[in-house]
Structure formats: structure tokens, C-alpha cells
C-alpha positions in Angstrom: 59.3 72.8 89.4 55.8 73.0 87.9 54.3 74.4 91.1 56.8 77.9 90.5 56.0 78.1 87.0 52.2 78.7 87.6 53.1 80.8 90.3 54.9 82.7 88.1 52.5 82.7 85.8 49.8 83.7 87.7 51.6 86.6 89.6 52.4 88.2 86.3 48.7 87.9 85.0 47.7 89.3 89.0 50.4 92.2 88.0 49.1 93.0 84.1 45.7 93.1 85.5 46.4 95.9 88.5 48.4 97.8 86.4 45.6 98.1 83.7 43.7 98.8 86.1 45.3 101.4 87.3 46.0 102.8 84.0 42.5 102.7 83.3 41.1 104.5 87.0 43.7 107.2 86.1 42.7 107.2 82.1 39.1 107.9 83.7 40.0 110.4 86.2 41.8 112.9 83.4 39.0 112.3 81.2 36.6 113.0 83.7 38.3 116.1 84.8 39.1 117.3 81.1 35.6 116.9 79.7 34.6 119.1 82.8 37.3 121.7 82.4 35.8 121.9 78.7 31.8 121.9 79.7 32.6 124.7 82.0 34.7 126.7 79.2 31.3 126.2 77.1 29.2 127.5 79.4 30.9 130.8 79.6 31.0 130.9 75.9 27.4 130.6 76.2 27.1 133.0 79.1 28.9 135.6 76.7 26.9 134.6 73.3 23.5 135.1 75.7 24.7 138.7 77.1 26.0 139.9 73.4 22.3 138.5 72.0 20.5 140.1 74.8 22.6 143.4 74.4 22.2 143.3 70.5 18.2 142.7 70.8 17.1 145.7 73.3 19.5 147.6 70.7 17.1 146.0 67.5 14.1 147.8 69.9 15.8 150.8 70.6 16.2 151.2 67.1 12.6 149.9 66.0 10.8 152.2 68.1 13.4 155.4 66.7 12.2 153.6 63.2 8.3 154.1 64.2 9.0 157.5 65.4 9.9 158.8 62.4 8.0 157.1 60.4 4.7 158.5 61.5 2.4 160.9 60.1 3.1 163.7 62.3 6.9 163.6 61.7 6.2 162.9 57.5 4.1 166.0 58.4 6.9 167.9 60.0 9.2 167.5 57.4 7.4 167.7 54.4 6.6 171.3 56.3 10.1 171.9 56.3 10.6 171.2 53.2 7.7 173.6 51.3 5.5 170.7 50.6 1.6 170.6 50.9 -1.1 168.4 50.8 -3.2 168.7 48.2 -6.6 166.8 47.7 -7.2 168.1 43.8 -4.2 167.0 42.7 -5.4 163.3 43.8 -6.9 161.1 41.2 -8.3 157.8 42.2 -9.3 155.2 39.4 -12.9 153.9 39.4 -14.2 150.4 38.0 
């Protein structure tokens, strides 16, 4: 009666251990396949975030060069024309040491 007991006992130990580890190779596989399914939804959050950046920064030049445009002497020029202003070198004063 001994000899069935280890048997037994055995066959159950043989039975927890396939079943963890089948519980662990399918634990493993979702994982696996989850923390892909995430990676790839990251990278076409980035993908989006790099076109809306690149988008954003030829807008920043457009604008900076409409910035230098108007901002230079001929178009100060231009307006101050318009607008019944002259240049005047007596009215300058300049401080000396």
C-alpha cells in the first residue's frame, strides 16, 4: 500500500508542475503580446507628436522670417513714410564723455 501512495503522490506533484507550467507559457505569451500591442500604440503616438512638432517648427520659420521682413529698415522706412514721419539728423543729440 505504500508503493500507491508515492505514486500518488508523485503523479500529483508531475500534475501541479505541468499545469504551472502551462499557466506560466500562456502568462508569458499574453504578456508578450500585450506589451507589444502597447509599444506599437506608442510609436504612433510618437509618429503623431514628431509630425505636429515638425508641422509646428516650419510654422515658427515661416513666421520668423515674416518677423525679419518687417522688421527691417526698408519696411520701418515704408511706414514711417506713410505715416508723415522723417528723419531728421539735427534733432539727434548724442552725449559725449
Amino acid at each position: 500500500m505504500k508503493k500507491k501512495k508515492k505514486v500518488n503522490k508523485t503523479m500529483k506533484v508531475e500534475k501541479f508542475i505541468y499545469k504551472s507550467f502551462a499557466f506560466t507559457t500562456v502568462f508569458l505569451v499574453v504578456g508578450i503580446i500585450y506589451s507589444r500591442a502597447t509599444l506599437g500604440k506608442i510609436n504612433l503616438e510618437i509618429q503623431e507628436l514628431s509630425d505636429t512638432i515638425k508641422e509646428e517648427s516650419e510654422d515658427n520659420q515661416s513666421l520668423a522670417m515674416k518677423i525679419n521682413e518687417m522688421v527691417s529698415l526698408e519696411k520701418i522706412q515704408e511706414v514711417s513714410d506713410e505715416l508723415g514721419l522723417k528723419y531728421d539728423n539735427n534733432n539727434i543729440k548724442s552725449v559725449l564723455e
